[in-house]
N, C-alpha and C positions, 0 to 999 in steps of 0.2 A: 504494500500500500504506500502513496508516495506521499506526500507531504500534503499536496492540495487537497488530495481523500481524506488524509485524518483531519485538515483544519475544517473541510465541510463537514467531515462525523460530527467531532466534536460541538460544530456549531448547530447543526440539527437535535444534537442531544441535549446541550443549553438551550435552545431554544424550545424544546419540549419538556423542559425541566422548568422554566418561566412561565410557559403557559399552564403546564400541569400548578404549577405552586399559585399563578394565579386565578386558577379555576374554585381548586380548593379553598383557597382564605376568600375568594368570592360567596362560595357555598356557606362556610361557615359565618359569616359575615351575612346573607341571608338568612341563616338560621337564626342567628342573634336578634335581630331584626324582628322573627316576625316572633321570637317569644316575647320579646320587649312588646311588642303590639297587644300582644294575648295579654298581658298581664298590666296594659294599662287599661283594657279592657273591661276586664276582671275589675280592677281596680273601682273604674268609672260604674259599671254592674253593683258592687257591692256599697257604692258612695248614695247610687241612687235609691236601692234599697233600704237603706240607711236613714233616708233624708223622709220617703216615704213612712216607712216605721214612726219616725219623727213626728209627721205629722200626724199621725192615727193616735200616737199619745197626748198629742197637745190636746187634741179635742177631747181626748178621754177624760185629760184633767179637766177641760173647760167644762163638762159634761159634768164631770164630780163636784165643779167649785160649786156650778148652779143647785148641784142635792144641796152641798151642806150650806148654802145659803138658806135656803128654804127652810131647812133644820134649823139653821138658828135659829128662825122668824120663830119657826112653831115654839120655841123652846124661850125664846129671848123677849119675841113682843106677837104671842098670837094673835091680838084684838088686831094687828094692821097688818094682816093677813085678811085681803081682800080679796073681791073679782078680776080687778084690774091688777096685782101682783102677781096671781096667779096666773092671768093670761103675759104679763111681761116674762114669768118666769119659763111656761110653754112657749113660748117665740123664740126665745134665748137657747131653751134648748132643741128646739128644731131647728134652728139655725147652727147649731153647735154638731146634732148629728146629722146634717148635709155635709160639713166640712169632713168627719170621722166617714161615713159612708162612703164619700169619694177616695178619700184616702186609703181606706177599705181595698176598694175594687185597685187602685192603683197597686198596692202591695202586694193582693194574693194575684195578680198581673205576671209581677215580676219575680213572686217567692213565695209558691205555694207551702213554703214550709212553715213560712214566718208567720202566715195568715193563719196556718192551725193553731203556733202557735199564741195565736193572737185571741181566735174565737171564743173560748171558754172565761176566757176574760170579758170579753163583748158584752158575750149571754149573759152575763151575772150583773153588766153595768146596765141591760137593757133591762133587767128585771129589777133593778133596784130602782130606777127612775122611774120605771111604771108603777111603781108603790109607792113612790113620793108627789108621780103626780095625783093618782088614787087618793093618797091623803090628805094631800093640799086643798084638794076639791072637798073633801069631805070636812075639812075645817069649819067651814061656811054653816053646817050643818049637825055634827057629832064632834065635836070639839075636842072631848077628851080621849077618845079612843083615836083619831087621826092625829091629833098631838103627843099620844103614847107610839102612835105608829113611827110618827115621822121623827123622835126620839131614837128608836130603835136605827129606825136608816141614816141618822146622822150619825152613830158606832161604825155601822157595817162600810159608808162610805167612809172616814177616816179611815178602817182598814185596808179598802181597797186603794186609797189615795197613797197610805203608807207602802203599799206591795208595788206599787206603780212603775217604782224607779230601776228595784232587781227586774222586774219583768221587762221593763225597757233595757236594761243592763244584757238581760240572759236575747232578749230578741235580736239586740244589735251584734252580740255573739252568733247567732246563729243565722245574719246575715253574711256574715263573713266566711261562712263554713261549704 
């Protein structure tokens, strides 16, 4: 082989040793690429389920402030525990579970996990409103038994208000999961 065969060998061999080297940190270099992508992804996925979640507790609390306001009333100054308080207080909170219902539907959208574990919380806050609104109406009426009532649901909402924050704690965990 004479001289001009091995400098073309050689250079065909460098030359597919360059391309080979730049094919591969090209490949690997896509591959970096698109896990960075997946995982801002992910990222933005678990941010906005996050933000969702969020807002299903705001209203839950806003939902809860409206029980134990009611509760005071009954407890603090029933006589002005009227028609017109009672209907500011129903407006408030329909207007309070519009905001939770949408939010609702947005979260189990995006995390059907989260929304389970969301539900049994719900049910328990839809059944305690429904007996403070039940009681509030009956004020008007039987005064000491809706007053012993709505007594009792000003307890049961502090408990729920107090579990509020682990449960938004353990949900926003299991956004992330």
């Amino acid at each position: 082989m004479n001289s001009a065969a091995a400098a073309l060998l050689g250079s065909l061999i460098g030359a597919l040793a360059a391309v080979s080297g730049s094919v591969i940190t090209n490949m690997v270099s896509l591959a970096n690429e698109r896990r960075r992508q997946e995982s801002a992804a992910r990222q933005a996925y678990v941010q906005l389920v996050r933000d969702r979640c969020g807002i299903c507790f705001g209203s839950m609390f806003r939902v809860i402030q409206e029980i134990e306001w009611m509760c005071w009333y009954a407890k603090h100054a029933p006589d002005e525990i009227d028609a017109e308080l009672i209907k500011s207080y129903e407006n408030r909170v329909n207007e309070a579970y519009g905001s939770l219902m949408s939010a609702i539907a947005m979260t189990a959208s995006l995390s059907l996990s989260a929304h389970k574990e969301l539900n049994p919380h719900l049910t328990a806050l839809y059944t305690l409103e429904e007996r403070v609104g039940i009681a509030s109406r009956m004020i008007l009426t039987e005064r000491d038994a809706a007053t012993a009532d709505l007594r009792t649901c000003a307890q049961e909402a502090k408990v729920m208000r107090d579990q509020l924050p682990e449960l938004l704690h353990d949900t926003m965990r299991l956004a992330e999961a």
